[in-house]
C-alpha positions as CSV (number, residue, x, y, z in Angstrom):
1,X,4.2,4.6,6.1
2,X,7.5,5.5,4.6
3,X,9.6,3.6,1.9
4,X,11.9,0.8,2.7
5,X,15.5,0.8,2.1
6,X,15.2,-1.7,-1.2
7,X,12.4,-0.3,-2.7
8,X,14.2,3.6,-2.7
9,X,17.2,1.9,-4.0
10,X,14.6,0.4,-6.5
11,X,13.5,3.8,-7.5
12,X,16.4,5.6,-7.7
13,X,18.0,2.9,-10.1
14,X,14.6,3.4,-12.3
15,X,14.7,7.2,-12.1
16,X,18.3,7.2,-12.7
17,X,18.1,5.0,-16.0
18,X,15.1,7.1,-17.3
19,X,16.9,10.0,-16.5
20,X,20.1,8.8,-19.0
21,X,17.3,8.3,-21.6
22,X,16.9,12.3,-21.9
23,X,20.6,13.3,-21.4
24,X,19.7,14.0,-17.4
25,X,21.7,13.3,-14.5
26,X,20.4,12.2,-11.2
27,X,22.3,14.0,-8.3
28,X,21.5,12.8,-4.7
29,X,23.0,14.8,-1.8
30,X,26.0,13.1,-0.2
31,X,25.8,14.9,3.1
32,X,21.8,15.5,3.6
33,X,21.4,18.1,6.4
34,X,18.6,20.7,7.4
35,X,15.4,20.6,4.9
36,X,17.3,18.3,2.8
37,X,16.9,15.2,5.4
38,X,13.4,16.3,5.9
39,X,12.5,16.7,2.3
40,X,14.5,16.0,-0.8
41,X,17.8,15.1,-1.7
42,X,17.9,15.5,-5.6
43,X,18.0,17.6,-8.4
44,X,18.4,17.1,-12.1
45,X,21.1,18.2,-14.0
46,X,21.3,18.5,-17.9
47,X,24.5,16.6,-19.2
48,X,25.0,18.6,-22.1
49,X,24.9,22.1,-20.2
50,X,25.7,20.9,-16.8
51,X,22.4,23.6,-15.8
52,X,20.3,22.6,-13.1
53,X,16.7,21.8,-14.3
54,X,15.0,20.5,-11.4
55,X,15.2,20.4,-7.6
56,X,17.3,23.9,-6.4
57,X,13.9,25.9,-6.0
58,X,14.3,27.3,-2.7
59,X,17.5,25.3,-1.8
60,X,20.2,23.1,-3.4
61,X,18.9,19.5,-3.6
62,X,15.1,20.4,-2.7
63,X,13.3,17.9,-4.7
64,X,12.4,13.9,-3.5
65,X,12.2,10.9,-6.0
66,X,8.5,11.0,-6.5
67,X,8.7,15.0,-7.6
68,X,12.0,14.4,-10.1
69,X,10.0,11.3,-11.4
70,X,6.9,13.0,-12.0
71,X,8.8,16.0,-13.3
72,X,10.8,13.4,-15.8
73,X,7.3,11.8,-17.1
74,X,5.7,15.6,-17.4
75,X,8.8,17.0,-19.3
76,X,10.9,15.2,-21.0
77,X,11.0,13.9,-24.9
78,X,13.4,12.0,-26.9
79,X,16.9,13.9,-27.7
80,X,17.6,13.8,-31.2
């Protein structure tokens, strides 16, 4: 059973605020099409460098909310 409308816009607020925590930013796709409505829809992009870190293997925007939060929990450690 897929997620409702309130509880994505639940996670996305959560991945996006744990996200800030790291110097991350949280980039959802503003026209899905193809793979991207199927799967995905994200990617992670580091502030400082403006580099992609996270959800362009394959294709731009290739990673859903559960991969990009378990990629955040996996990866990530306080900035100085």
């Amino acid at each position: 059973m897929g997620k409702g409308r309130h509880e994505i816009a639940s996670q996305e607020r959560r991945v996006k605020r744990f996200a800030i925590r790291y110097g991350l930013h949280l980039m959802k796709a503003q026209k899905p099409f193809g793979k991207v409505l199927e799967h995905g829809g994200y990617m992670l992009r580091d502030e400082e460098t403006r580099d992609i870190i996270f959800g362009n293997k394959g294709y731009q925007f290739s990673a859903d909310l559960d991969e990009i939060e378990a990629f955040l929990e996996a990866n990530t450690r306080p900035r100085d």
